[in-house]
DRENDO-1510 file (C-alpha; in Angstrom, 1 decimal, always signed):
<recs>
REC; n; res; u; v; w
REC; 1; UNK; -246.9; -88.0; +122.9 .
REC; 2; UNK; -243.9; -90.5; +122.5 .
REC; 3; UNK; -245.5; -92.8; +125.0 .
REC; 4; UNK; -248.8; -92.7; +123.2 .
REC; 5; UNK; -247.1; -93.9; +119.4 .
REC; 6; UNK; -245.4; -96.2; +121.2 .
REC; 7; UNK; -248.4; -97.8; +121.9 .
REC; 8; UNK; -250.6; -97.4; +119.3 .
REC; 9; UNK; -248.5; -98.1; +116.3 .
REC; 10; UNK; -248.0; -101.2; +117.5 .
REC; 11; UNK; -251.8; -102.0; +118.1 .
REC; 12; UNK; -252.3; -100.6; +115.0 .
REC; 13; UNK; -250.6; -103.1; +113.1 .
REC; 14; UNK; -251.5; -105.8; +115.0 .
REC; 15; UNK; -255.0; -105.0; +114.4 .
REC; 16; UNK; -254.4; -104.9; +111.2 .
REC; 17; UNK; -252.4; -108.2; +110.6 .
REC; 18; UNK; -255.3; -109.6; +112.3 .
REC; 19; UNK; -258.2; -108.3; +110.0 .
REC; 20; UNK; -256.0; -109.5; +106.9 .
REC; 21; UNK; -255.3; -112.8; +109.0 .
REC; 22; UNK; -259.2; -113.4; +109.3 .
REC; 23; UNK; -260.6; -111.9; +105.8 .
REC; 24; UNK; -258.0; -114.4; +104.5 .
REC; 25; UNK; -259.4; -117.4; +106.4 .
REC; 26; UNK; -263.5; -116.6; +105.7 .
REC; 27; UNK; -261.9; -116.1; +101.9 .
REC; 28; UNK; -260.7; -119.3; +102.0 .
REC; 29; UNK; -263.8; -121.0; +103.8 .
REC; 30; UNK; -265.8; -119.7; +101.5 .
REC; 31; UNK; -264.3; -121.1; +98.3 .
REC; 32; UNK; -263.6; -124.9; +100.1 .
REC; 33; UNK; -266.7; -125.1; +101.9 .
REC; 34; UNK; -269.0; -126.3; +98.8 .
REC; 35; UNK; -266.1; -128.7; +97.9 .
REC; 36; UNK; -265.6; -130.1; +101.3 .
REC; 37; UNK; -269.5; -130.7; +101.8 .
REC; 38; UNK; -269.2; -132.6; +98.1 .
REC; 39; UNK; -266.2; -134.6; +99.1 .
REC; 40; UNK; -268.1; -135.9; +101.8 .
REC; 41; UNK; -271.5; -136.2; +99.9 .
REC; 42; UNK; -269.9; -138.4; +97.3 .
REC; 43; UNK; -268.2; -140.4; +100.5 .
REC; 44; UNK; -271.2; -141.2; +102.2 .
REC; 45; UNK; -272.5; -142.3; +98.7 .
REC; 46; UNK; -269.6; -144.6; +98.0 .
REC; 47; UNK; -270.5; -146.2; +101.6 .
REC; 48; UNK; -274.1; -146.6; +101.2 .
REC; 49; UNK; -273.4; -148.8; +98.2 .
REC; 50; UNK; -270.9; -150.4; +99.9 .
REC; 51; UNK; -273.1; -151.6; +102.7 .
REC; 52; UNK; -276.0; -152.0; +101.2 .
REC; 53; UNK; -274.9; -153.0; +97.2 .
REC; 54; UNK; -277.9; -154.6; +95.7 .
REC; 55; UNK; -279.8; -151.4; +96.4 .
REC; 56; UNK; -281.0; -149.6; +92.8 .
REC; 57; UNK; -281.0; -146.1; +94.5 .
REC; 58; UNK; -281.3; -144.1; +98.0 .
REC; 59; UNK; -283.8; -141.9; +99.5 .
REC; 60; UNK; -283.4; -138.5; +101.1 .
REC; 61; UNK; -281.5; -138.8; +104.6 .
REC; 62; UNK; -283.3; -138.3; +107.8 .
REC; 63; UNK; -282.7; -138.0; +111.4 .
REC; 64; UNK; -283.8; -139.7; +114.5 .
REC; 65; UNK; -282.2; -139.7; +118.3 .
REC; 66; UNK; -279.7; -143.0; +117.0 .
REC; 67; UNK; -278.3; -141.6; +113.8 .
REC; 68; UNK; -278.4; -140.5; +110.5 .
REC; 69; UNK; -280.5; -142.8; +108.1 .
REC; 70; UNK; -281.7; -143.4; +104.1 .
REC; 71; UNK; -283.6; -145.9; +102.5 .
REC; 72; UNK; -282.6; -148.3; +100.0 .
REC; 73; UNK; -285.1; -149.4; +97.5 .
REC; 74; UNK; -284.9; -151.7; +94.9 .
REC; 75; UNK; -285.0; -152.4; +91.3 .
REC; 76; UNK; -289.4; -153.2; +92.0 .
REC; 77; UNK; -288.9; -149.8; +94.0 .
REC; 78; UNK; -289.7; -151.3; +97.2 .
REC; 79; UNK; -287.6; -150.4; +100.6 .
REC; 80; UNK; -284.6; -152.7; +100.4 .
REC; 81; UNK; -283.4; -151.7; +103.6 .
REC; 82; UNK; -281.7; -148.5; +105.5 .
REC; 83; UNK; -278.4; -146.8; +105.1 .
REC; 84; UNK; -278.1; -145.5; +108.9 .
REC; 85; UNK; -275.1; -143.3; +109.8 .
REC; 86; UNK; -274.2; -144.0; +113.2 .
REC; 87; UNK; -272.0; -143.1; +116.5 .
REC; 88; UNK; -270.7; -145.5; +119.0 .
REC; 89; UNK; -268.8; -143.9; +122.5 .
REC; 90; UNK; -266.0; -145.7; +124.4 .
REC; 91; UNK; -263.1; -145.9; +122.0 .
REC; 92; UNK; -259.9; -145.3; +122.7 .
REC; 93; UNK; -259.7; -142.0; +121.3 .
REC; 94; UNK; -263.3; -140.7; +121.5 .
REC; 95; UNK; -265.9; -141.8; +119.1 .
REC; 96; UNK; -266.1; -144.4; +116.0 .
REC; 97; UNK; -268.5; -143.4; +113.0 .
REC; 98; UNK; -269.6; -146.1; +111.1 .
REC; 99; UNK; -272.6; -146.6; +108.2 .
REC; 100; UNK; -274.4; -149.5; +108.3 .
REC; 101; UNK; -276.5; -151.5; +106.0 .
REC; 102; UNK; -279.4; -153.3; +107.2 .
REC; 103; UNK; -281.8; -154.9; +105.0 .
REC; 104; UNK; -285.8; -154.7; +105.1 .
REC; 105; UNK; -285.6; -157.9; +107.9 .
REC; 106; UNK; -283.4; -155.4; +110.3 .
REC; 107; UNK; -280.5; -157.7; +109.5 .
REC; 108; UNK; -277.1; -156.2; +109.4 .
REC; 109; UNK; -275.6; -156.3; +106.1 .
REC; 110; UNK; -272.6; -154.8; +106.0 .
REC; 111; UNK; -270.7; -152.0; +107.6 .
REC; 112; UNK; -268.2; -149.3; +106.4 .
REC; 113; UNK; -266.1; -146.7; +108.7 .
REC; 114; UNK; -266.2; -143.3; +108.4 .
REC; 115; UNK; -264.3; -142.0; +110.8 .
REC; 116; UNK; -262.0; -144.1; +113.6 .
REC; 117; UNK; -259.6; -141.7; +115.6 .
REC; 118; UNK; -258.2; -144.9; +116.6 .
REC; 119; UNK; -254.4; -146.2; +117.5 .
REC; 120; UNK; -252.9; -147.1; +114.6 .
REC; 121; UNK; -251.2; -149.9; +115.3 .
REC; 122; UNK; -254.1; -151.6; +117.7 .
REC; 123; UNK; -258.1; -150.3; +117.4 .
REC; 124; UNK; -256.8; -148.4; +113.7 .
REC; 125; UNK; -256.9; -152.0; +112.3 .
REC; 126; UNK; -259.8; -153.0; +112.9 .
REC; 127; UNK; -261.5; -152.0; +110.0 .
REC; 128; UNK; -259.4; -154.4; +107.9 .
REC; 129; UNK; -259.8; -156.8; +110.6 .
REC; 130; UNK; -262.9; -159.0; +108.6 .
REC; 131; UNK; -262.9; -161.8; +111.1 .
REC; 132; UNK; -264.2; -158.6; +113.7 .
REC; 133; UNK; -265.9; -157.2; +111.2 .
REC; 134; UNK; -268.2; -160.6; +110.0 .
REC; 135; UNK; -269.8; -161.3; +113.4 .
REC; 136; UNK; -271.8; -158.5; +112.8 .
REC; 137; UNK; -273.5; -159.4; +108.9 .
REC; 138; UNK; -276.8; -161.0; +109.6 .
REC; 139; UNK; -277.0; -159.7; +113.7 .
REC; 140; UNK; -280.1; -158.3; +114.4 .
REC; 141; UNK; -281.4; -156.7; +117.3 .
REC; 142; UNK; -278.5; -155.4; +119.4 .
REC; 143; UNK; -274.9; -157.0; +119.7 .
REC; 144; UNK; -273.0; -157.1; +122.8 .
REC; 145; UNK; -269.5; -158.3; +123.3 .
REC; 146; UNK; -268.7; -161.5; +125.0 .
REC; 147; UNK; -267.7; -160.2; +128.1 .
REC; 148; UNK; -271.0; -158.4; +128.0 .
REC; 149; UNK; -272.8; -161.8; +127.6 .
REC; 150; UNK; -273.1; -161.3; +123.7 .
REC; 151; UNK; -271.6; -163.2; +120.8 .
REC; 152; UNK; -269.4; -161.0; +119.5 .
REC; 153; UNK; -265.7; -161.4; +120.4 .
REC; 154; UNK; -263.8; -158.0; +120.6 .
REC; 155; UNK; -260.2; -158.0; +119.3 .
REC; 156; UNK; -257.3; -159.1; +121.5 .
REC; 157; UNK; -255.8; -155.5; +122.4 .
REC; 158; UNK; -258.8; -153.2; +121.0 .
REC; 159; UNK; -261.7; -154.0; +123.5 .
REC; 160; UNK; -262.1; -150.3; +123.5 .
REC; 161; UNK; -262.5; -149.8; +119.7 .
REC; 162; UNK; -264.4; -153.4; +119.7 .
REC; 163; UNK; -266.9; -151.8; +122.5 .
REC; 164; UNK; -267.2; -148.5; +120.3 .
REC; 165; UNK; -267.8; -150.2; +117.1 .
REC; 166; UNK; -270.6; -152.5; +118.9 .
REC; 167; UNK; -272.0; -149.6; +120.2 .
REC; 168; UNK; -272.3; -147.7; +116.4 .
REC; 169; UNK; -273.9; -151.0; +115.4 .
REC; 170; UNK; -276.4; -151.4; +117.9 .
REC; 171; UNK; -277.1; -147.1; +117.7 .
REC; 172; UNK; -277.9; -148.3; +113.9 .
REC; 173; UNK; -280.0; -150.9; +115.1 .
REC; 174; UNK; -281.5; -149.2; +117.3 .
REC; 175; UNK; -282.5; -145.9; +114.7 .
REC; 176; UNK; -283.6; -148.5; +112.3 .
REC; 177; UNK; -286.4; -150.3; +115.1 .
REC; 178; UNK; -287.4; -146.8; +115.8 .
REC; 179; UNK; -288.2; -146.0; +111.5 .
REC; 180; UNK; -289.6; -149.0; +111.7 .
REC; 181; UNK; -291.7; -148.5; +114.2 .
REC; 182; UNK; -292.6; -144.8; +112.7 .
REC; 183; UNK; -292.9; -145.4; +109.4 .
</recs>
């Protein structure tokens, strides 16, 4: 009998620290899940506009096998160009998310980072960086770096962000070819 409330009381209140322990989490998911998915609804707002800023409004998003992307119409209404959400492989620490504007000639207008996992100090400044940053505005296509044979230089000590970031662009490029090829 001693052996078997040795053992159980213990397990008994671990068990029960646990099921407190996890009501407590889905409690707490619950009530910052809606605020978390606005956060980052009103985020990828802010960077539409910022990449594409002479559009009037966006349409719904949509998916294809490149990214994530929304048109941009005008004040006439018309498709200004697409809002594509976009992933490029290769960094230093994993992936580089950017969002991409790229007007209705498939000319890159701007691009804004939402999320770099990058090294601070090296591949983290890049999006400040807007000598980088400018070779992209008006590239249409695909970009490549210049080691790759392409025109776009990657920044001394961040080839691996550089090469990540060239590949979101040309993952945007590539999802816009493909809408506009569909749509």
């Amino acid at each position: 009998m001693k052996n078997i409330k040795e053992f159980l009381v213990p397990t008994l209140v671990l068990f029960l620290i646990c099921l407190i322990a996890a009501t407590l989490l889905g409690v707490t998911n619950d009530v910052t899940a809606p605020v978390i998915e606005a956060n980052a609804a009103k985020a990828s707002a802010a960077a539409m506009k910022e990449v594409l800023p002479d559009a009037d409004k966006f349409g719904d998003t949509a998916e294809n096998e490149f990214g994530v992307y929304a048109p941009a119409y005008g004040k006439d209404g018309e498709i200004a160009g697409y809002a594509v959400t976009a992933e490029g492989k290769g960094g230093y620490n994993g992936t580089v998310k950017l969002m991409v504007g790229i007007d209705s000639e498939g000319k890159v207008k701007n691009i804004s980072f939402l999320e770099i996992d990058e090294t601070p100090s090296i591949g983290g400044k890049i999006p400040k960086n807007e000598s980088f940053l400018s070779q992209f505005t008006g590239l249409f296509g695909s970009a490549a770096l210049t080691k790759n044979g392409g025109t776009v230089d990657a920044v001394s000590g961040a080839t691996k962000t550089s090469t990540a970031v060239t590949d979101a662009v040309n993952n945007a490029l590539l999802c816009y070819e493909e809408v506009r090829a569909n749509g």
